[in-house]
C-alpha positions as CSV (number, residue, x, y, z in Angstrom):
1,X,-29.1,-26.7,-1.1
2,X,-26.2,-26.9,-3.8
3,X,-27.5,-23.7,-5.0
4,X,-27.2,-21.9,-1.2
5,X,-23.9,-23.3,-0.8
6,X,-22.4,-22.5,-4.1
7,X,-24.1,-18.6,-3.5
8,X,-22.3,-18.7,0.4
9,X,-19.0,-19.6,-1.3
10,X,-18.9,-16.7,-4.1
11,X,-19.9,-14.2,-1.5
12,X,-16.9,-15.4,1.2
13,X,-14.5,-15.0,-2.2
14,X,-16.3,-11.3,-3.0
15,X,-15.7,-10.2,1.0
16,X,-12.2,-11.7,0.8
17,X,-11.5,-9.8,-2.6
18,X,-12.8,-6.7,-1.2
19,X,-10.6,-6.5,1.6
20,X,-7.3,-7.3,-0.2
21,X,-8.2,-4.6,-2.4
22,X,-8.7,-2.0,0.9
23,X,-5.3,-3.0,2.6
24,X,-4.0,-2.6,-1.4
25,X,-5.1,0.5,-1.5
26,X,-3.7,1.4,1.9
27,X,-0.2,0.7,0.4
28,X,-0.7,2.7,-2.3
29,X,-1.7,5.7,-0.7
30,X,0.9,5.1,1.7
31,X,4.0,5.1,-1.5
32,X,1.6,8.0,-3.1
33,X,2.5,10.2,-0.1
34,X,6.2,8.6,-0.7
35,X,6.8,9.9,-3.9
36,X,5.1,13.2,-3.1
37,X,6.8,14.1,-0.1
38,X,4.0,14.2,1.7
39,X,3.8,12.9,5.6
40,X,0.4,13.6,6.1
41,X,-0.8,11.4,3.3
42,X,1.3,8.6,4.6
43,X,0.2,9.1,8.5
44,X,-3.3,8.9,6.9
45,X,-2.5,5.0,6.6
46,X,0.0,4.7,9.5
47,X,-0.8,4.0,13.0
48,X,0.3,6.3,15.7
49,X,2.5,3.7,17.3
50,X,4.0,2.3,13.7
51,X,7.1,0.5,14.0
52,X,9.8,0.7,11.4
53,X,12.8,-1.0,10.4
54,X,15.7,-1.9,7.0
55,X,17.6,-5.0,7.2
56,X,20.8,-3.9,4.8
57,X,22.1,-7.1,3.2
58,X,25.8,-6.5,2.7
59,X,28.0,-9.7,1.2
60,X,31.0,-8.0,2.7
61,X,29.7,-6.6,5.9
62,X,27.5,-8.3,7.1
63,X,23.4,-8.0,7.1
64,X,22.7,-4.7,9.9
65,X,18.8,-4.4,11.4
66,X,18.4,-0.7,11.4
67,X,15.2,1.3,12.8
68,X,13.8,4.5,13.1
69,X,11.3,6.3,14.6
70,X,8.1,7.2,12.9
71,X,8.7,10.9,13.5
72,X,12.5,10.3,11.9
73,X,10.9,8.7,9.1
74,X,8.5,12.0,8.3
75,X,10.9,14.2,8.7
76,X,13.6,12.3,5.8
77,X,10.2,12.3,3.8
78,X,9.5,16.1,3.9
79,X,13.0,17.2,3.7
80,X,14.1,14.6,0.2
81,X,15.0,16.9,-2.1
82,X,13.1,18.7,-5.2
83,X,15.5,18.0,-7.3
84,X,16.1,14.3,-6.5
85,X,14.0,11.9,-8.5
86,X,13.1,8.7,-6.8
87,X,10.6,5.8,-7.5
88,X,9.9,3.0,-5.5
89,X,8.2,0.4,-7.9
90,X,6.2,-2.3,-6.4
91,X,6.4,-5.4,-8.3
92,X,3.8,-7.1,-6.8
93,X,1.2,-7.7,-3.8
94,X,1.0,-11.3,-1.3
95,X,-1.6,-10.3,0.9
96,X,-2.9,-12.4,3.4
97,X,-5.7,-11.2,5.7
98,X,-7.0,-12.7,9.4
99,X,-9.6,-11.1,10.8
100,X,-8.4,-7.4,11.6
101,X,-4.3,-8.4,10.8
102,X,-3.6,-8.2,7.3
103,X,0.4,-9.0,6.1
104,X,1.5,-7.7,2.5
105,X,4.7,-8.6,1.3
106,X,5.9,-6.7,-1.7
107,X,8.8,-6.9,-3.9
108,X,10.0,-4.1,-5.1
109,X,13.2,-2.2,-6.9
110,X,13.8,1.5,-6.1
111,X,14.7,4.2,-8.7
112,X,16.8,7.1,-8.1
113,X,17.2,10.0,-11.0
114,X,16.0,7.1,-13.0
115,X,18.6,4.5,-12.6
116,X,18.6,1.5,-10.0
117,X,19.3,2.0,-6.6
118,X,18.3,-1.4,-5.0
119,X,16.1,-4.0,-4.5
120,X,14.4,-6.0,-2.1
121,X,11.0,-7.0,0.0
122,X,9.0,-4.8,1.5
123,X,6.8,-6.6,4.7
124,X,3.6,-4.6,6.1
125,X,1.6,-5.5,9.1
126,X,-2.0,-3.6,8.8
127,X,-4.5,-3.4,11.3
128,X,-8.0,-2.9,10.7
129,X,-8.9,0.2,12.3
130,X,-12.5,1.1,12.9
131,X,-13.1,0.6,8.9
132,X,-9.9,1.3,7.5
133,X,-6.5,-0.9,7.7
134,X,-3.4,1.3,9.0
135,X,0.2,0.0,8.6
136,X,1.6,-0.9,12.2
137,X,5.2,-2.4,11.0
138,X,7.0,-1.5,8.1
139,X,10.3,-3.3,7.9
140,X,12.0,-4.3,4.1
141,X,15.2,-5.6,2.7
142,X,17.7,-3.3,0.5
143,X,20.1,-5.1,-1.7
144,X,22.5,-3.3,-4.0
């Protein structure tokens, strides 16, 4: 019996494993399509009806909640520059998964022409999808 419930255990840790590693690799293929200008890569991870939103922190200010539609969004993707070098490193992944709702919540610092932009969280809501987790709500922190 100690045997079953030991073997019931490690398999629940495998399943849970496996599907951080699928909503992971949803992220990544979303900031893959990022950094290569590419919108149809990142709708390939995006729901139709994805929300998205910045919260600028500003000590002088004040913090402003800005959004924008997902078509806005594809468009400023497509239309960045060749000759402007950007890198959005994540530092690392909090994922936490429910059923078909997954939340990731991802530090991260962004590059531009190699120097330090800003920083800040990035928060994603992911719904599992038939069998594959799309982003439904984008919405992160910018911080000079």
């Amino acid at each position: 019996m100690r045997i079953y419930i030991i073997l019931c255990l490690a398999f629940l840790s495998l399943t849970a494993h496996a599907q951080k590693q699928e909503v992971q690799k949803s992220i990544e293929i979303f900031f893959e399509g990022f950094h290569q200008r590419d919108s149809v890569k990142i709708k390939s991870v995006c729901s139709d009806k994805i929300i998205l939103q910045s919260i600028n922190e500003n000590s002088v200010k004040g913090n402003k909640l800005n959004g924008e539609s997902a078509g806005e969004f594809y468009k400023s993707i497509v239309s960045i520059p060749s000759t402007l070098k950007f890198q959005e490193k994540i530092l690392s992944y909090n994922i936490q998964i429910d059923g078909s709702m997954a939340h990731v919540w991802a530090p991260y610092e962004f590059y531009l022409n190699e120097k330090l932009s800003h920083s800040g969280v990035n928060t994603f809501t992911l719904f599992k999808e038939k069998d594959s987790w799309k982003i439904i709500y984008l919405i992160d922190t910018r911080r000079k």
